[in-house]
C-alpha positions as CSV (number, residue, x, y, z in Angstrom):
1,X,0.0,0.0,0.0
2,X,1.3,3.3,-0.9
3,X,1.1,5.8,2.0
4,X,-1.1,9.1,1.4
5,X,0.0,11.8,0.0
6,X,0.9,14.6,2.4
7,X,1.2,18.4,0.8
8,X,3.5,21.1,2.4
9,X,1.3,23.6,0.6
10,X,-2.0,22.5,2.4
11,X,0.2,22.1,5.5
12,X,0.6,25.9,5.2
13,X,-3.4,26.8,4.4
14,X,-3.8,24.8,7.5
15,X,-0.7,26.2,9.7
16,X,-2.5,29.8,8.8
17,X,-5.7,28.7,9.7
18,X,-5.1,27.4,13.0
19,X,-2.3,29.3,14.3
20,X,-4.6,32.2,15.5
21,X,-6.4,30.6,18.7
22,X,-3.2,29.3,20.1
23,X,-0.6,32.4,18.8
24,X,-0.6,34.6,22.0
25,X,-0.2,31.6,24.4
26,X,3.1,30.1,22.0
27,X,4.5,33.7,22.2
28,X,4.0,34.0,26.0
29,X,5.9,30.0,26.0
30,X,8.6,31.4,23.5
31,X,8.8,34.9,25.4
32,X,12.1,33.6,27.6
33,X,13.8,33.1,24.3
34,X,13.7,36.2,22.8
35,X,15.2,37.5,26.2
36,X,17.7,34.9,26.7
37,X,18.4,35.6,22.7
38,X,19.1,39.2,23.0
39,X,21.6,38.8,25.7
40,X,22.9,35.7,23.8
41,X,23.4,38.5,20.5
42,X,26.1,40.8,22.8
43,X,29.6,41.3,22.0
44,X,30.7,42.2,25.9
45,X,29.7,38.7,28.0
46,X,33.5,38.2,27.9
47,X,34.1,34.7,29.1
48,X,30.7,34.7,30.8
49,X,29.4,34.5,27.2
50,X,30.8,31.1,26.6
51,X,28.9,30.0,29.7
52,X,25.7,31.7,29.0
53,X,25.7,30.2,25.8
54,X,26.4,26.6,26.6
55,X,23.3,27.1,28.8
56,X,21.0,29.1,26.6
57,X,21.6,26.3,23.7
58,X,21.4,23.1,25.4
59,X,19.2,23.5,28.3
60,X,17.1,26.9,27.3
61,X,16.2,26.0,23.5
62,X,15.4,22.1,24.1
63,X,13.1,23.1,27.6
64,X,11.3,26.1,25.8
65,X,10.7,23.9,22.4
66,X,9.5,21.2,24.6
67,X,6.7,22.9,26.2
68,X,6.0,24.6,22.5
69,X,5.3,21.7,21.2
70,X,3.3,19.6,23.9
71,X,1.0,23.0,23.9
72,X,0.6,22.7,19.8
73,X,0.5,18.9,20.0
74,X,-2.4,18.7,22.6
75,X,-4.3,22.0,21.0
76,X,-4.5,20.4,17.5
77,X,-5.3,17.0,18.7
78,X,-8.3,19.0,21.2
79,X,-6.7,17.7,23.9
80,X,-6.1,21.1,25.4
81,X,-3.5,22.3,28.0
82,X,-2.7,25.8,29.4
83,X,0.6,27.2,29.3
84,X,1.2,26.5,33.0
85,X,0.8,22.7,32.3
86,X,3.0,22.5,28.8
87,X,6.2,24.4,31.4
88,X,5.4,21.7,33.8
89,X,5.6,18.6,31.4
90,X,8.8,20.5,29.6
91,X,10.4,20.4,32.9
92,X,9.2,17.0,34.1
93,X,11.1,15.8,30.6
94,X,13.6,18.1,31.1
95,X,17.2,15.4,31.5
96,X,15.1,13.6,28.6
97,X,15.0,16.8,26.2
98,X,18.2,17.9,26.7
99,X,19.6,14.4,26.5
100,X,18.0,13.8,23.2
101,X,19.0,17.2,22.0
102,X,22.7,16.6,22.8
103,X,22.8,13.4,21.0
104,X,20.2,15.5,18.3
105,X,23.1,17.5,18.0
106,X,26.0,15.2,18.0
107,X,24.5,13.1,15.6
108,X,23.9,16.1,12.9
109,X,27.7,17.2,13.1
110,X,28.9,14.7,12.7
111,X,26.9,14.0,9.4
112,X,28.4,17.6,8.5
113,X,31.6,16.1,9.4
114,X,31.3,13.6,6.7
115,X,29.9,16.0,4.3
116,X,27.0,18.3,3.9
117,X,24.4,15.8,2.1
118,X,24.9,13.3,5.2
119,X,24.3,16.0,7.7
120,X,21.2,16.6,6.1
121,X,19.8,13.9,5.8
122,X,20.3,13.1,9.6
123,X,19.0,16.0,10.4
124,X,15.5,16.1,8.8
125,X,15.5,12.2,9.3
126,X,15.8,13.3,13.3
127,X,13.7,16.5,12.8
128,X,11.3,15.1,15.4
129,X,12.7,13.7,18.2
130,X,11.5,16.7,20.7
131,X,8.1,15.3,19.6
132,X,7.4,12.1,21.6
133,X,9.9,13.0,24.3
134,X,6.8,15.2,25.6
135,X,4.3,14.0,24.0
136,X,4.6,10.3,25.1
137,X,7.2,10.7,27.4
138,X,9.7,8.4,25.4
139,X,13.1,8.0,26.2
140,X,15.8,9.6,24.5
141,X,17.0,6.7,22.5
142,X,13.3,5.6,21.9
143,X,12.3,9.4,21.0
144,X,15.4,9.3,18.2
145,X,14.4,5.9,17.4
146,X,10.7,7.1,16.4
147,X,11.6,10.1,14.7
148,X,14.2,8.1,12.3
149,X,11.0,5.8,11.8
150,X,8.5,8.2,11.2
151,X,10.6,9.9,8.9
152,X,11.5,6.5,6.3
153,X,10.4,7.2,3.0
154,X,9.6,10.3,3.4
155,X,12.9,12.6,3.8
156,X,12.2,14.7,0.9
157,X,9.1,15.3,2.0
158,X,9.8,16.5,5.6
159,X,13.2,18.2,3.8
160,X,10.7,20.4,1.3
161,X,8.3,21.3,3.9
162,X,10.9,22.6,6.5
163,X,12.5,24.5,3.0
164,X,9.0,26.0,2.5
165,X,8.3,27.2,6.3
166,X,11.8,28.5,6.1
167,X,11.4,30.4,3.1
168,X,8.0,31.9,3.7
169,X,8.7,32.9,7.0
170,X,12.7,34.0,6.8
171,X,12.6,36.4,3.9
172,X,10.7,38.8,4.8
173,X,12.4,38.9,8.2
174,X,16.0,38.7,6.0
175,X,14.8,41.7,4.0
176,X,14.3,44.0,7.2
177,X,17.1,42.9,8.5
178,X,19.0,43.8,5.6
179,X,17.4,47.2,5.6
180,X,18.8,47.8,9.0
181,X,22.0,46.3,8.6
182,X,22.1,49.2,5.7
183,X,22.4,52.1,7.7
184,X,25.0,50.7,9.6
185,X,23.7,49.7,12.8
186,X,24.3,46.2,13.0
187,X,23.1,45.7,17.0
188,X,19.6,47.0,16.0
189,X,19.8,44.7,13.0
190,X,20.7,41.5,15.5
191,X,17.9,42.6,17.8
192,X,15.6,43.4,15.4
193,X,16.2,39.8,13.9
194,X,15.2,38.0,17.0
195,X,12.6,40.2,17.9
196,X,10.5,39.2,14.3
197,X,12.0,35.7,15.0
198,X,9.8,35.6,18.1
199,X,7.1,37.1,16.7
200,X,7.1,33.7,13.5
201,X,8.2,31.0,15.6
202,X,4.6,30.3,16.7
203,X,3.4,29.8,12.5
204,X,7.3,27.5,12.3
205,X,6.5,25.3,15.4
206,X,2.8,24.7,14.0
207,X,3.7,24.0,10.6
208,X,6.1,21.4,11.7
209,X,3.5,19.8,14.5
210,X,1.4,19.5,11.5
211,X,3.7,17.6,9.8
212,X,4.5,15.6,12.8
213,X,1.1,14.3,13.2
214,X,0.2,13.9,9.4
215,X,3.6,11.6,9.4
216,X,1.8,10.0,12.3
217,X,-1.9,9.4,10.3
218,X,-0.5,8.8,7.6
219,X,2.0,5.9,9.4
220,X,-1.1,4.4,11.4
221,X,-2.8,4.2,8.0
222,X,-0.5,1.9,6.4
223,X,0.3,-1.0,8.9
């Protein structure tokens, strides 16, 4: 049996569609980031910088786009949480989704490492394994393990979806940035780059839960 057909372009209609109801509480979930971003963006940390980085990118990033995406993943399957609840299962999975983010991370250099096309493939073929870290409370190995399964077959699919979120979301934010960057005020460039980047990570982390759960359907169909 062949499995359905899943289109990025209807994933969009619908990411457009559904975003609204749930767009203020992913901004108040995503609001630490764009803090902990603008801080990140500063020349004058010093050696703190190194530090505050290591934190912000492998504890920060995988709690925050835990609790994103249980909140998306229990609102589109009308299973609803509030915001309080999706920070308290991101921090109950917490060792889990930094664990898997690590080896997430790991595992996409060093597909760099060998050369671009392996790095990736691993990546797109691991794009989910945040998913049922909070959504089923997997293990890291077993939340890797589903992602690199969910994903068979269909790389170039989940590879020209993320390309088309990318795309319709980064170029207008690239363009204002560039206007910025023109008058030679490169801080207000930076900030105003993570600023808009708060403001579309919302319509980005839908999209891709959208995805995530069409791969699912779609997976469930054909055994």
């Amino acid at each position: 049996m062949t499995n359905p057909r899943i289109s990025s372009r209807s994933l969009l209609r619908e990411t457009f569609a559904t975003t609204e109801p749930i767009y203020a509480p992913l901004l108040t979930i995503n609001f630490p980031n764009l803090i902990l971003s603008a801080i990140n963006s500063l020349d004058n940390l010093g050696s703190a910088g190194i530090v505050f980085y290591i934190i912000y990118s492998f504890v920060a990033i995988p709690f925050l786009s835990g609790a994103m995406i249980f909140y998306t993943y229990r609102s589109l399957t009308r299973n609803q949480v509030t915001v309080g609840q999706a920070f308290n299962q991101a921090n109950r999975r917490l060792l889990h989704l930094i664990l898997v983010y690590i080896m997430f991370v790991g595992l996409v250099c060093a597909g760099f490492i060998a050369l671009i096309i392996p790095g990736l493939y691993v990546a797109y073929r691991l794009i989910f394994s945040l998913y049922p870290t909070v959504t089923d409370n997997s293990s890291a190995l077993d939340s890797l393990s589903s992602s690199w399964e969910l994903t068979k077959g269909r790389w170039w699919l989940v590879f020209r979806s993320s390309i088309l979120i990318i795309f319709v979301v980064s170029v207008p934010i690239l363009l204002i940035i560039l206007l910025i960057s023109s008058t030679g005020n490169l801080l207000a460039s930076k900030l105003a780059g993570n600023v808009l980047g708060f403001f579309t990570v919302p319509l980005m982390n839908v999209y891709l839960v959208l995805l995530y759960l069409r791969l699912r359907e779609s997976a469930a169909t054909i055994k």
